[in-house]
MARLO-510043 format. One record per residue (C-alpha): x, y, z; residue in three letters; chain. Coordinates in nm, 4 decimals, decimal comma, padded with zeros to 6 digits, always signed. Layout:
BEGIN
MIBA|u|v|w|type|mol
MIBA|X|Y|Z|ALA|A
...
//
This chain:
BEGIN
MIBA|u|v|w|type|mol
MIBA|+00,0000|+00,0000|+00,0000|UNK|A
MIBA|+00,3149|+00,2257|+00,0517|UNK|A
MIBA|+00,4502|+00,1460|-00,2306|UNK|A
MIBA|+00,1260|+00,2482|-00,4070|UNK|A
MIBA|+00,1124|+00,5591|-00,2547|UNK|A
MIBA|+00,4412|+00,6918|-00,3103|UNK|A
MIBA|+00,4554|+00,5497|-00,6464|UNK|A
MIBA|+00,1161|+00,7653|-00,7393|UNK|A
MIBA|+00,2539|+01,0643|-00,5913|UNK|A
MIBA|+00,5420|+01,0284|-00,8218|UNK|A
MIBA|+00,3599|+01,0065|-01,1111|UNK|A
MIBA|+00,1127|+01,2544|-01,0287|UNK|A
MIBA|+00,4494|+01,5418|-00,9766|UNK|A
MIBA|+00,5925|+01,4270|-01,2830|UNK|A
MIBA|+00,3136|+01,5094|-01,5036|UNK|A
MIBA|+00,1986|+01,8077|-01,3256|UNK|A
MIBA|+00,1665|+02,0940|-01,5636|UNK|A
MIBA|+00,2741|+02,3135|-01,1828|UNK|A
MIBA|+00,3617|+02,2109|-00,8935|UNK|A
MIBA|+00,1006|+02,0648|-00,6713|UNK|A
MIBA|+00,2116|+02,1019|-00,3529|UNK|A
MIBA|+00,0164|+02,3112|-00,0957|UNK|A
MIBA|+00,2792|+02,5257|+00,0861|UNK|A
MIBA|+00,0853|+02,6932|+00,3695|UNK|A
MIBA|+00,0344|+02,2969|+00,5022|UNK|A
MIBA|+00,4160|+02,2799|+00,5233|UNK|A
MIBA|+00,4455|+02,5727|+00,6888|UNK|A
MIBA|+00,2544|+02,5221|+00,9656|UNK|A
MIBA|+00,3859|+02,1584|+00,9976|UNK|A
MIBA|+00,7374|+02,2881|+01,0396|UNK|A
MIBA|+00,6402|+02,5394|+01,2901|UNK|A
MIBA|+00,4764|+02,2320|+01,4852|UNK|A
MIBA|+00,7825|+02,0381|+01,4718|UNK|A
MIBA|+00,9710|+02,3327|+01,6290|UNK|A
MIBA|+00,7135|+02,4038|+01,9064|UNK|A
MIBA|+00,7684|+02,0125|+01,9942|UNK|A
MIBA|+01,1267|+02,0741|+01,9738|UNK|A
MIBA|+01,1000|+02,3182|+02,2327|UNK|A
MIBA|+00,9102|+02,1576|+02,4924|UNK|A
MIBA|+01,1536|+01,8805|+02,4523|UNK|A
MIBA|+01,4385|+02,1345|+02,5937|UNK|A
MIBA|+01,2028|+02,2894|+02,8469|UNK|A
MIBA|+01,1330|+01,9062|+02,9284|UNK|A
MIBA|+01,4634|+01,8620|+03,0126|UNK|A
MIBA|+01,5796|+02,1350|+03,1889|UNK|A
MIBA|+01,3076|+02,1226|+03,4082|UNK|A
MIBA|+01,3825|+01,7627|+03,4949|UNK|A
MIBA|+01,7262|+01,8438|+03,5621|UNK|A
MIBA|+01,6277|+02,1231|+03,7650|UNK|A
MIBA|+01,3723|+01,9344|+04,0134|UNK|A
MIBA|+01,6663|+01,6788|+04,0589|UNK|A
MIBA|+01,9288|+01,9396|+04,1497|UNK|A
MIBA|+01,6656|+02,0417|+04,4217|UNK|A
MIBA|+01,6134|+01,7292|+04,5594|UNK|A
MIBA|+01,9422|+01,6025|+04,5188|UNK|A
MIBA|+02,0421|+01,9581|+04,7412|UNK|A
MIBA|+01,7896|+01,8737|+04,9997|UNK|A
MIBA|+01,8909|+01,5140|+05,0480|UNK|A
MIBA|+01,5416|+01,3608|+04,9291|UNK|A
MIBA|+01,6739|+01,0635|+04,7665|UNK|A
MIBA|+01,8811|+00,9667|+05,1167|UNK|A
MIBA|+01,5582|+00,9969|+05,3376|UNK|A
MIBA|+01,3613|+00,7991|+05,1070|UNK|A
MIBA|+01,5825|+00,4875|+05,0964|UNK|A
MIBA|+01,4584|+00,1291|+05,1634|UNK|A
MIBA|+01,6936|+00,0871|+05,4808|UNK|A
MIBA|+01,6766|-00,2903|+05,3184|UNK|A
MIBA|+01,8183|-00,2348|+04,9541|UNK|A
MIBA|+02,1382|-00,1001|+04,9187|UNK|A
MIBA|+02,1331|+00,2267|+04,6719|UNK|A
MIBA|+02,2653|+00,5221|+04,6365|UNK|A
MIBA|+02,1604|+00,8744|+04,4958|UNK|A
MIBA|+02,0887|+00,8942|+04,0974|UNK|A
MIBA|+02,3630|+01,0534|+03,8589|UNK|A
MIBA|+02,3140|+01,4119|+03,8328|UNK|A
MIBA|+02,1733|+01,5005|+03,5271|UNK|A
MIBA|+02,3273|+01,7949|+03,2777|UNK|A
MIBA|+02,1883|+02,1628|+03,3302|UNK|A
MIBA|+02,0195|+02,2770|+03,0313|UNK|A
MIBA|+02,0667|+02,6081|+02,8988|UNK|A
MIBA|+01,8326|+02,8345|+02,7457|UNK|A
MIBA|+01,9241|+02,7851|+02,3276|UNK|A
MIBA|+01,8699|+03,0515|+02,0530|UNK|A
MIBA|+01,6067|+02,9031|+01,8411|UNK|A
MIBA|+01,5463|+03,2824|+01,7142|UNK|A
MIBA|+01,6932|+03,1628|+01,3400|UNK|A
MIBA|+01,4067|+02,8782|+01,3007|UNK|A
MIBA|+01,1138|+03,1287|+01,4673|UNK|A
MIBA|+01,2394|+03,4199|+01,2180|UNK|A
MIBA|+01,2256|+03,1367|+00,9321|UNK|A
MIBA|+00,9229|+02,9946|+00,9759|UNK|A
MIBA|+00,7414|+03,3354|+00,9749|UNK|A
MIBA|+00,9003|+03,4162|+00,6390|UNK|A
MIBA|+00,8276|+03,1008|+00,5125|UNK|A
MIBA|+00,4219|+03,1254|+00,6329|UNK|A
MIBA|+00,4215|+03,4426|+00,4795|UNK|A
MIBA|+00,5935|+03,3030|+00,1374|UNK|A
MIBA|+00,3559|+03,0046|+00,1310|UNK|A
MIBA|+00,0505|+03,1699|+00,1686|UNK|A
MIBA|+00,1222|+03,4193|-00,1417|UNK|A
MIBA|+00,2542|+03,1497|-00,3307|UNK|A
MIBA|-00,0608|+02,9572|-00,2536|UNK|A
MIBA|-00,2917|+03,2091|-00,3715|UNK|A
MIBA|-00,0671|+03,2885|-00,6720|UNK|A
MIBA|-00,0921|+02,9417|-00,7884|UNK|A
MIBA|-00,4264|+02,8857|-00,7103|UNK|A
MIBA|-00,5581|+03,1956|-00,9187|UNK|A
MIBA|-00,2650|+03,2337|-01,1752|UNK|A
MIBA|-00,1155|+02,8734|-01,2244|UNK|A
MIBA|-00,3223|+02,7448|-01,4771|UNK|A
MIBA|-00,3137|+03,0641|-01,7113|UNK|A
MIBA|+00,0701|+03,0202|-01,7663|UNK|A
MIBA|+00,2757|+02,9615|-02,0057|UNK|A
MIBA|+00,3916|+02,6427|-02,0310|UNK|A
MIBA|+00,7848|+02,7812|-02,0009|UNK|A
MIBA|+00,6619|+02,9499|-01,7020|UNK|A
MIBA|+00,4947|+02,6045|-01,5952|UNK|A
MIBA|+00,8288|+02,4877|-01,6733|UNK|A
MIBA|+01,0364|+02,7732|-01,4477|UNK|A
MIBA|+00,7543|+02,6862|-01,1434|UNK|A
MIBA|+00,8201|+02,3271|-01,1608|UNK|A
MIBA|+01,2083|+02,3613|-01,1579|UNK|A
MIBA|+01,1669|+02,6007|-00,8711|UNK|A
MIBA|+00,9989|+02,3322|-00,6610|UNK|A
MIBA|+01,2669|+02,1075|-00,7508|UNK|A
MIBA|+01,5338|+02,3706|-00,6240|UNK|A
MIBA|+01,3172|+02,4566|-00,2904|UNK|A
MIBA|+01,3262|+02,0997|-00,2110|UNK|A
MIBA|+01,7140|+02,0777|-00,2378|UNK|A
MIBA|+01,7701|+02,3497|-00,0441|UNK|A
MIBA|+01,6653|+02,1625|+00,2445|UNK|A
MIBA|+01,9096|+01,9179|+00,2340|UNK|A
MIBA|+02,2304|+02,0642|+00,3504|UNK|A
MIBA|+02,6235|+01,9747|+00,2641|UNK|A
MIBA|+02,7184|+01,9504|+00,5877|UNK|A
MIBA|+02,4802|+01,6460|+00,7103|UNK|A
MIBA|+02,3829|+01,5520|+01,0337|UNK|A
MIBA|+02,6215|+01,4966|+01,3276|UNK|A
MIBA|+02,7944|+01,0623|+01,3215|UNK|A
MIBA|+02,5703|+01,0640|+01,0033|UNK|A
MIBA|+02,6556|+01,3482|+00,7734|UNK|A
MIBA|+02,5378|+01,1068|+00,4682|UNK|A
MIBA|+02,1832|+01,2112|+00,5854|UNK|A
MIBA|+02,1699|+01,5681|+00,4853|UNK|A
MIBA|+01,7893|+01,6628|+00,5251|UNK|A
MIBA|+01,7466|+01,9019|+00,8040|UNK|A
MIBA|+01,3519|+01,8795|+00,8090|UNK|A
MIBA|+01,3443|+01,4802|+00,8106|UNK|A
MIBA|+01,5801|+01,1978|+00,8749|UNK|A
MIBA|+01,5915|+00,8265|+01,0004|UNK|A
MIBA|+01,6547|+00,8778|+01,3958|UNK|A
MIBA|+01,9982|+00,7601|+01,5277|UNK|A
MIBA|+01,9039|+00,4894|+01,6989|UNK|A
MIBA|+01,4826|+00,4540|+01,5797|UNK|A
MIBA|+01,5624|+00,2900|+01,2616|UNK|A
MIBA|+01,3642|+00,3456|+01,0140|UNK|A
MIBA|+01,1659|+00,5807|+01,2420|UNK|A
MIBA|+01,1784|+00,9777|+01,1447|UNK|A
MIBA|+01,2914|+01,2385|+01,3432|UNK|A
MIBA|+01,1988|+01,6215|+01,2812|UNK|A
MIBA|+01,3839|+01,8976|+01,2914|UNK|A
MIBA|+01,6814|+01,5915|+01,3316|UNK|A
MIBA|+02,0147|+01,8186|+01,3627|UNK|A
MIBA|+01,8445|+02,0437|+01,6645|UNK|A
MIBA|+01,5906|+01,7415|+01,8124|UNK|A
MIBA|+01,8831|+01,4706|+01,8248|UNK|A
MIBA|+02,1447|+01,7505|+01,9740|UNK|A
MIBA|+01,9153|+01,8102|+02,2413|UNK|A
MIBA|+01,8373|+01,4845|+02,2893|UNK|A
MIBA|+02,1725|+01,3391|+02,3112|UNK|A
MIBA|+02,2859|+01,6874|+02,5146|UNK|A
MIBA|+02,4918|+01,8138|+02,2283|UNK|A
MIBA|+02,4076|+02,1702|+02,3693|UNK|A
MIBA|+02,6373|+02,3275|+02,1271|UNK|A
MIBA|+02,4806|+02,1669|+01,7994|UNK|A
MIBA|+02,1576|+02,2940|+01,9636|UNK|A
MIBA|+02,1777|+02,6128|+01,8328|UNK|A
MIBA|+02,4152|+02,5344|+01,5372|UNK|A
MIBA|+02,1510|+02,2959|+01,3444|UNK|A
MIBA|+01,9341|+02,6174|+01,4357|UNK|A
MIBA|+02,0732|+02,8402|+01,2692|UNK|A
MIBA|+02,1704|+02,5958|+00,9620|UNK|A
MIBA|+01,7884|+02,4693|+00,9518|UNK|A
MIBA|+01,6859|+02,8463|+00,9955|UNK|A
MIBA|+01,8989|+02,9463|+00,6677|UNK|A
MIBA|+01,7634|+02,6394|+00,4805|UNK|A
MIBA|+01,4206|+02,7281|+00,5422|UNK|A
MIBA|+01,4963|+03,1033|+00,4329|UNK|A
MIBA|+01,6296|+02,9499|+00,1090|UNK|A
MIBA|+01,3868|+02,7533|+00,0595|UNK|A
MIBA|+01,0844|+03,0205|+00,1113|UNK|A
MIBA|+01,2372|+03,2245|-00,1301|UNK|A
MIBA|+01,2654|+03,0280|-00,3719|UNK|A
MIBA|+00,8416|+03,0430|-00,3124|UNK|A
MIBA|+00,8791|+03,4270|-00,3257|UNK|A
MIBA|+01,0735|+03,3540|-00,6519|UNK|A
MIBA|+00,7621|+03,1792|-00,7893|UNK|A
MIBA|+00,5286|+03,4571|-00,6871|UNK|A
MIBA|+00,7199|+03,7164|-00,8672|UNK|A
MIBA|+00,7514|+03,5265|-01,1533|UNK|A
MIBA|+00,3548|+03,4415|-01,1974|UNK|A
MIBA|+00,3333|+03,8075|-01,1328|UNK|A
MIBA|+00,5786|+03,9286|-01,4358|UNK|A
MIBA|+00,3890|+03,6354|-01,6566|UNK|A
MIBA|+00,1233|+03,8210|-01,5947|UNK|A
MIBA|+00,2032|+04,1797|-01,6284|UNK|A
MIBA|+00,3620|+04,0944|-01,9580|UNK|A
MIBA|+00,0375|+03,9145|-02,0900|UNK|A
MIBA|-00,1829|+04,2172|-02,0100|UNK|A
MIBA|+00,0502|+04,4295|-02,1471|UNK|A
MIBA|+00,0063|+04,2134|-02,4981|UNK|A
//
């Protein structure tokens, strides 16, 4: 069934006169990835927190079972506070640069030329590429998506957002913010390459009214 579905999608792109894809819906699937992403760190760093406290107060001591040996639990790493302002500052230009591409298309698309068809469909192509990054992902850097991957250790299972997710969970705090600010710069490439396609459906049109 998988293999049916991806296999019709395929088919369906490649004989799309314009690209089909609905960009607002990516949009606002990104900026739910990063709002997970973020309760993830405050997650964590409140969990290290409460332990600090009780580990100060001697809580794990006074709750012993006087007839199991133990001992207190390894202090877990302080989380910092992590500059996720590139992905916020590209996700709102790429809402705003799905939305008018979305209209654009919707009301324009069909009434172009097919060379302009043509430069639409190549400009998807490019948006997509832009996602996937040189550098890779950290032990992996064969994997060079930075919106999707396989997880590290899920298999086949996907991770989002992979380079920041997998930093913090693995407490790569410095990667934190550096697959921030390399996600936030693909995204940014990649919505304009969507503002690219709105001027150009916008210039097609100019020049046919002025025919």
């Amino acid at each position: 069934m998988l293999a049916k579905t991806v296999g019709r999608l395929v088919l369906r792109m490649a004989d799309a006169d314009v690209p089909f894809q609905r960009y607002g819906d990516f949009a606002e699937t990104v900026s739910h990835y990063l709002d997970q992403v973020k309760r993830l760190a405050d997650t964590k760093r409140e969990a290290a927190e409460t332990q600090a406290k009780l580990l100060a107060a001697d809580a794990y001591r006074l709750t012993d079972d006087p007839t199991k040996t133990s001992g207190p639990p390894t202090p877990l790493k302080s989380v910092p506070h992590f500059n996720m302002a590139p992905l916020e500052n590209a996700i709102d230009h790429l809402r705003r640069s799905a939305k008018a591409y979305d209209t654009a298309l919707a009301a324009k698309g069909a009434a172009q030329s097919n060379a302009t068809k043509a430069k639409l469909i190549d400009l998807a192509r490019q948006a997509e590429q832009s996602l996937a990054v040189d550098v890779g992902l950290p032990g992996r850097d064969w994997y060079k998506h930075l919106i999707y991957a396989p997880g590290r250790y899920t298999g086949y299972g996907a991770k989002t957002l992979p380079g920041v997710r997998e930093a913090i969970e693995e407490e790569r705090w410095a990667d934190v913010d550096r697959y921030a600010a390399l996600t936030g710069t693909a995204l940014d490439a990649y919505a304009d390459k969507l503002d690219e396609g709105v001027r150009l459906m916008g210039e097609a049109g100019s020049a046919r009214r002025a025919d």
